[in-house]
PQR file with spaces between the fields and no chain letter, atoms N, CA, C, O and H, PARSE charges and radii, in Angstrom:
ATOM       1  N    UNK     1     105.846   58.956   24.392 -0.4000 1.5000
ATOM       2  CA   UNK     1     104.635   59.230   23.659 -0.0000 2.0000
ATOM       3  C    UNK     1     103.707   58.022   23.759  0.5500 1.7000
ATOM       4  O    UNK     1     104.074   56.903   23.401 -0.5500 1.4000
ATOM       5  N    UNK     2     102.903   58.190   24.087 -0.4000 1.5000
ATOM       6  CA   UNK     2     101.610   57.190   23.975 -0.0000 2.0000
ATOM       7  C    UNK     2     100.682   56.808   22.749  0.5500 1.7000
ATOM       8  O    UNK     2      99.692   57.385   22.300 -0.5500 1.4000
ATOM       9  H    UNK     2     102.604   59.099   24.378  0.4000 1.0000
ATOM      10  N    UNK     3     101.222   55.831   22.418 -0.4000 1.5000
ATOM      11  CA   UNK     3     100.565   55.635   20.827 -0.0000 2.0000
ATOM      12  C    UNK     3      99.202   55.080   20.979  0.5500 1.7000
ATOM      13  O    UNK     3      98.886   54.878   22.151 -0.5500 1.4000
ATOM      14  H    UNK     3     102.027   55.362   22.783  0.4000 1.0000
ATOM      15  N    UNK     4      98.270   54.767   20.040 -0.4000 1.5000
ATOM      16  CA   UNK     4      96.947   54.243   20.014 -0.0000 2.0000
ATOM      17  C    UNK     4      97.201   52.163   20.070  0.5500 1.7000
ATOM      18  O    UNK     4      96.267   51.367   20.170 -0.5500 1.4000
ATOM      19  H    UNK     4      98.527   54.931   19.087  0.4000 1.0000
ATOM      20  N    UNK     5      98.052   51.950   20.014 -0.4000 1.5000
ATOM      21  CA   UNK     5      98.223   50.329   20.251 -0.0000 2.0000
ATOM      22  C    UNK     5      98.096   50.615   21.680  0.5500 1.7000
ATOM      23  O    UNK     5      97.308   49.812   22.180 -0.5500 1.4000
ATOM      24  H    UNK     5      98.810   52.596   19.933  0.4000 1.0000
ATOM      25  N    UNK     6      98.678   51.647   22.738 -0.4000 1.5000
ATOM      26  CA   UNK     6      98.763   51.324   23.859 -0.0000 2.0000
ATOM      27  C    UNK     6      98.155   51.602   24.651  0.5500 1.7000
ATOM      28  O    UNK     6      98.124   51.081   25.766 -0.5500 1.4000
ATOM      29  H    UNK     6      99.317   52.300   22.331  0.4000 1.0000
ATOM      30  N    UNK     7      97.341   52.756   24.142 -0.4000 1.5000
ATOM      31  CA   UNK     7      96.445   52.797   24.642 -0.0000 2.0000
ATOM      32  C    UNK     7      95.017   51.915   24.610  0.5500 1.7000
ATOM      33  O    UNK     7      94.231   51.955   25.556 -0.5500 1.4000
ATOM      34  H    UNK     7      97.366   53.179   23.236  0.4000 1.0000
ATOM      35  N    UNK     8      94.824   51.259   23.623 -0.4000 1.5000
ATOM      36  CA   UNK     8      93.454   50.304   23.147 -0.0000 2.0000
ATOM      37  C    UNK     8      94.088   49.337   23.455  0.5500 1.7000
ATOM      38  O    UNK     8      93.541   48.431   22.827 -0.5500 1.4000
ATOM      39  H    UNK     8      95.463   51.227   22.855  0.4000 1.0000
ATOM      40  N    UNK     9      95.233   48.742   24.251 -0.4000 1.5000
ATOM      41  CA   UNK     9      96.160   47.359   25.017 -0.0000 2.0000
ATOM      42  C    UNK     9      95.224   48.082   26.858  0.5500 1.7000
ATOM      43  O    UNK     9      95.078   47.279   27.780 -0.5500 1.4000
ATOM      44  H    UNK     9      95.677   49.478   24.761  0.4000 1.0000
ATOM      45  N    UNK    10      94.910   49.059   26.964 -0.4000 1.5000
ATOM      46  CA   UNK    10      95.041   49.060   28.132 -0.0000 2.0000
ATOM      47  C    UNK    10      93.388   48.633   28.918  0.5500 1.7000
ATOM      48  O    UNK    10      92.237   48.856   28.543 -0.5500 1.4000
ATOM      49  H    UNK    10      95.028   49.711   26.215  0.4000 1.0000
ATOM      50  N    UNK    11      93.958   47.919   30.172 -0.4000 1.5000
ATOM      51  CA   UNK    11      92.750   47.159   30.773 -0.0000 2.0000
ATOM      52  C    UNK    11      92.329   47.332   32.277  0.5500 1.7000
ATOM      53  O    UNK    11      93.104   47.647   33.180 -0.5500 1.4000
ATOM      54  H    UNK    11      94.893   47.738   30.477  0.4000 1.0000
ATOM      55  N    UNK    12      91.713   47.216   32.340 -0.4000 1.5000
ATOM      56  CA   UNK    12      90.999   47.380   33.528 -0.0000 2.0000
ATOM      57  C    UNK    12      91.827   46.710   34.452  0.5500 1.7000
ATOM      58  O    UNK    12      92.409   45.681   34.109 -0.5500 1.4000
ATOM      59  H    UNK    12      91.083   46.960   31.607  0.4000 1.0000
ATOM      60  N    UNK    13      92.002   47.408   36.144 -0.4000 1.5000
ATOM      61  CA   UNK    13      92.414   46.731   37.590 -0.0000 2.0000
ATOM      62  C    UNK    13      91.500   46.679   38.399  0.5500 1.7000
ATOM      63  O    UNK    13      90.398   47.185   38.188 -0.5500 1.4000
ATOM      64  H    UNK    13      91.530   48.244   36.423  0.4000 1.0000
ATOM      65  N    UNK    14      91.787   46.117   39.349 -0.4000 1.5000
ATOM      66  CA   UNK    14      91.496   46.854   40.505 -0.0000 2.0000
ATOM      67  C    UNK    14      91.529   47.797   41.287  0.5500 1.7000
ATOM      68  O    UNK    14      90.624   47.858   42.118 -0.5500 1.4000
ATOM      69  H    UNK    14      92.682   45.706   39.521  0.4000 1.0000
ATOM      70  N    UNK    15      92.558   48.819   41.280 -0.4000 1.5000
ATOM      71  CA   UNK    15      93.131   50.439   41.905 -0.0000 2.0000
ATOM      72  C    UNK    15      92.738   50.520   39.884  0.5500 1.7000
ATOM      73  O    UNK    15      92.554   49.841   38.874 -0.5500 1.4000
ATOM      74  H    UNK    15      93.293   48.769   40.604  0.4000 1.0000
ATOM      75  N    UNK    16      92.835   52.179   40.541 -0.4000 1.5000
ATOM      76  CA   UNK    16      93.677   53.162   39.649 -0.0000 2.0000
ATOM      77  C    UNK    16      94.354   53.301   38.609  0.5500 1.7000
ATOM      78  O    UNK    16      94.375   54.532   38.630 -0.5500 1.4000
ATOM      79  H    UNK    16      92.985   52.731   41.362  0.4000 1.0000
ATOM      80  N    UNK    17      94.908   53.047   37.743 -0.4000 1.5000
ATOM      81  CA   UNK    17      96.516   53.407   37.508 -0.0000 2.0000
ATOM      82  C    UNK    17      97.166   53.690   36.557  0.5500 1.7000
ATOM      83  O    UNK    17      96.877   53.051   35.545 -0.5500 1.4000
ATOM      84  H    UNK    17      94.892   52.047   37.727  0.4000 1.0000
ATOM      85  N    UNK    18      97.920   54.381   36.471 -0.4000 1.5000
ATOM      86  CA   UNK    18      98.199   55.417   35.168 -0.0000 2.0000
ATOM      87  C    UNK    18     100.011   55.058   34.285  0.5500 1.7000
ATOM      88  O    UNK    18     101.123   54.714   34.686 -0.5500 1.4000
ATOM      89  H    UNK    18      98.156   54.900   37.293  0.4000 1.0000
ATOM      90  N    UNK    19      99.445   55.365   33.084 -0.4000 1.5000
ATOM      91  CA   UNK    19     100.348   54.899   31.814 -0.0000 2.0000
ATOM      92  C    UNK    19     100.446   56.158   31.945  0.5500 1.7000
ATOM      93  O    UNK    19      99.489   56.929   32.010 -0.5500 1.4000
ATOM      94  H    UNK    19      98.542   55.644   32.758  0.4000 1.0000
ATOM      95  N    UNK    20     102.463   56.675   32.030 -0.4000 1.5000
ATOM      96  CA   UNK    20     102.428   57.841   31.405 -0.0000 2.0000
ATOM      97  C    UNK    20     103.654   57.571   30.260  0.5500 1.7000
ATOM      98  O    UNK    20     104.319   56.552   30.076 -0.5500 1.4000
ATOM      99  H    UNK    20     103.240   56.049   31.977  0.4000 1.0000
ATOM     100  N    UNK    21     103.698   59.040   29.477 -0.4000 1.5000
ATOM     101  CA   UNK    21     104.895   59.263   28.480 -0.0000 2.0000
ATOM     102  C    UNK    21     105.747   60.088   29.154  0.5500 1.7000
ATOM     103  O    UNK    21     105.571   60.089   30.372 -0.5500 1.4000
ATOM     104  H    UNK    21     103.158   59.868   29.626  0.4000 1.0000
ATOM     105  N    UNK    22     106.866   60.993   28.619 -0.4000 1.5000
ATOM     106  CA   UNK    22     107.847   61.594   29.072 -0.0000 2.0000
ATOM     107  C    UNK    22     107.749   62.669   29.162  0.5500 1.7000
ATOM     108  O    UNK    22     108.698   63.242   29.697 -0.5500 1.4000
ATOM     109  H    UNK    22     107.009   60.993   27.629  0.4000 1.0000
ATOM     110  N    UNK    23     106.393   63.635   28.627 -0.4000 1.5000
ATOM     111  CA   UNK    23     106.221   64.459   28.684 -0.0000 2.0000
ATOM     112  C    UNK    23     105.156   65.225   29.371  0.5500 1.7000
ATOM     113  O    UNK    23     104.557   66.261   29.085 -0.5500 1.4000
ATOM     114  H    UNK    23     105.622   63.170   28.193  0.4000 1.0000
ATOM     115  N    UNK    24     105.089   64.162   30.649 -0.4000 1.5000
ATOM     116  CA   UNK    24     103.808   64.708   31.591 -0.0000 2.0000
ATOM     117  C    UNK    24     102.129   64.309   31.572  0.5500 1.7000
ATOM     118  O    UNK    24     101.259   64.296   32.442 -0.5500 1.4000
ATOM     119  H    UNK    24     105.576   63.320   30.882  0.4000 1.0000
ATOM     120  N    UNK    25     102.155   63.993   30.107 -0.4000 1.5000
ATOM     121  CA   UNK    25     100.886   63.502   30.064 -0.0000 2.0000
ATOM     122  C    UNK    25     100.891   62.140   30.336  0.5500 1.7000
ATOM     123  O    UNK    25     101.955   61.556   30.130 -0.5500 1.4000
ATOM     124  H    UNK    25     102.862   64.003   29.400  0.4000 1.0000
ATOM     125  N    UNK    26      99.536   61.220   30.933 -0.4000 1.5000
ATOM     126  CA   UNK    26      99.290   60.599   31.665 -0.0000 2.0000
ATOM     127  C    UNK    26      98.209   59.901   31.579  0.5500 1.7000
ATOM     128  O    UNK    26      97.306   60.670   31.912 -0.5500 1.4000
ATOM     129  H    UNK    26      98.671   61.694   31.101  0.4000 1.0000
ATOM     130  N    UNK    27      97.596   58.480   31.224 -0.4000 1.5000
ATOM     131  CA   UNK    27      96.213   58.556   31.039 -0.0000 2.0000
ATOM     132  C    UNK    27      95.766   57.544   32.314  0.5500 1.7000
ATOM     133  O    UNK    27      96.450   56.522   32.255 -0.5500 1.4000
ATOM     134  H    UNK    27      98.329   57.856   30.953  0.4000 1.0000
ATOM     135  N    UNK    28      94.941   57.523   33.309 -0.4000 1.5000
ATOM     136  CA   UNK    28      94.533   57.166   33.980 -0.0000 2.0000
ATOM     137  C    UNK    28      93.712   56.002   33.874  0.5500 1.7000
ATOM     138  O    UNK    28      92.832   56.188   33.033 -0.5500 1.4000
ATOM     139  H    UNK    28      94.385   58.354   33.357  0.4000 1.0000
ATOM     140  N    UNK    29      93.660   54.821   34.430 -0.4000 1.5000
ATOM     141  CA   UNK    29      92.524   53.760   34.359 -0.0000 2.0000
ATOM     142  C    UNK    29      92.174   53.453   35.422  0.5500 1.7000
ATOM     143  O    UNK    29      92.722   53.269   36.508 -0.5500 1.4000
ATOM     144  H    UNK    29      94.375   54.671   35.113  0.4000 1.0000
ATOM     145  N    UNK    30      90.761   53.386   34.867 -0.4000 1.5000
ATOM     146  CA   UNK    30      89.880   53.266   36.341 -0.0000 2.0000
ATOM     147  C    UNK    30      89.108   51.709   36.582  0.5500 1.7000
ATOM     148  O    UNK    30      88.591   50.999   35.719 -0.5500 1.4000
ATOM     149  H    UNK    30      90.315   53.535   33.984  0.4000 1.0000
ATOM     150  N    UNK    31      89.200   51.516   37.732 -0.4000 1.5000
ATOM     151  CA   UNK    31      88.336   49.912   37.929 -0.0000 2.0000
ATOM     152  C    UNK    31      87.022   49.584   36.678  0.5500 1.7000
ATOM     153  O    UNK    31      86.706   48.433   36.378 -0.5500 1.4000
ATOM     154  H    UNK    31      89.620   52.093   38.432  0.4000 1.0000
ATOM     155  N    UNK    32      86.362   50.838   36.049 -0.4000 1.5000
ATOM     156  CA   UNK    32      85.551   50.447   35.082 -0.0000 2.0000
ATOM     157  C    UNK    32      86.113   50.562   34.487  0.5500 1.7000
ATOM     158  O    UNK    32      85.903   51.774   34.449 -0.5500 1.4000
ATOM     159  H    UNK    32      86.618   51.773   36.293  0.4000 1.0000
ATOM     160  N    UNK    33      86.917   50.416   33.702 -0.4000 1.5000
ATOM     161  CA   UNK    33      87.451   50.459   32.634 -0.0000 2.0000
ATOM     162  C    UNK    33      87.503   52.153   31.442  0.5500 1.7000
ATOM     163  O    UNK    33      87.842   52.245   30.262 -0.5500 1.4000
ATOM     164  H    UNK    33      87.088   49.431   33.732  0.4000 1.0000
ATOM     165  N    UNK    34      87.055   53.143   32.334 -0.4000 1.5000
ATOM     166  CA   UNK    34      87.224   54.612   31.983 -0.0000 2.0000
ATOM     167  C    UNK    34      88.650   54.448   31.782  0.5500 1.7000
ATOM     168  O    UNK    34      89.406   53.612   32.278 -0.5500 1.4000
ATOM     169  H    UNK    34      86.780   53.068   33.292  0.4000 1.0000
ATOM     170  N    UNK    35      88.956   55.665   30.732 -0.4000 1.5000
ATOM     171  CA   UNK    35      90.732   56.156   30.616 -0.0000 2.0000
ATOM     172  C    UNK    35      90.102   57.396   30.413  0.5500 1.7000
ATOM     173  O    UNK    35      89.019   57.683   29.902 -0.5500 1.4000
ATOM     174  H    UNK    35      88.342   56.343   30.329  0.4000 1.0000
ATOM     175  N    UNK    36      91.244   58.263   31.057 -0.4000 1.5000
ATOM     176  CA   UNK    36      91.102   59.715   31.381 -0.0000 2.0000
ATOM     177  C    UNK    36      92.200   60.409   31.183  0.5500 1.7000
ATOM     178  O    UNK    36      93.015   60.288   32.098 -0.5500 1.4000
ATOM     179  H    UNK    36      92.124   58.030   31.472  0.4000 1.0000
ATOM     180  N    UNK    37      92.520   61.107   30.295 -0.4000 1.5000
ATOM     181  CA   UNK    37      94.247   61.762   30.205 -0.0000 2.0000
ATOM     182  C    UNK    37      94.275   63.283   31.239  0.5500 1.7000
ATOM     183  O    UNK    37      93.570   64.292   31.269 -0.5500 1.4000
ATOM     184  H    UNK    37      91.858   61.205   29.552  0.4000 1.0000
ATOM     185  N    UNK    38      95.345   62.862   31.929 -0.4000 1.5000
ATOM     186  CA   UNK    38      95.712   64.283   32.874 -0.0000 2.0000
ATOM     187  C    UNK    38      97.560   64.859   32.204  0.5500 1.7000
ATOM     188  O    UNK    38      98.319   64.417   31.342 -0.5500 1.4000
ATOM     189  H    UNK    38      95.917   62.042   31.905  0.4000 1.0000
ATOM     190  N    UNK    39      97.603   65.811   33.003 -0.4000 1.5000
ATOM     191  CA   UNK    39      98.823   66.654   32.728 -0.0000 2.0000
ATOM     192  C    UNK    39      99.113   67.320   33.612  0.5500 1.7000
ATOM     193  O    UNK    39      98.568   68.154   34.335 -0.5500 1.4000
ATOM     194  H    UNK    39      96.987   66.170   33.704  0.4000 1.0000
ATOM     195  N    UNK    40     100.244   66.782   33.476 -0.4000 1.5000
ATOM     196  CA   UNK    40     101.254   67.255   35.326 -0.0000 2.0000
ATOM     197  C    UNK    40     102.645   68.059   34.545  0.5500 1.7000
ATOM     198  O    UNK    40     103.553   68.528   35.232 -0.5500 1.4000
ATOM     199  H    UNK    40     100.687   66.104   32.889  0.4000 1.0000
């Protein structure tokens, strides 16, 4: 599960790259600093 500490911890790269939980959801970070939640 993705709590709100870990998500407002999360920072900008260079690529891509995604924090997921165990249940498919997924939130994406982008070089600007966008987060985007997907579901696989």
């Amino acid at each position: 599960m993705l709590t709100d500490m870990q998500l407002r911890a999360l920072k900008p790269a260079k690529k891509i790259y995604k924090v997921a939980d165990q249940r498919g959801l997924y939130a994406a970070v982008t070089p600007s600093g966008a987060v985007s939640f997907r579901y696989d």
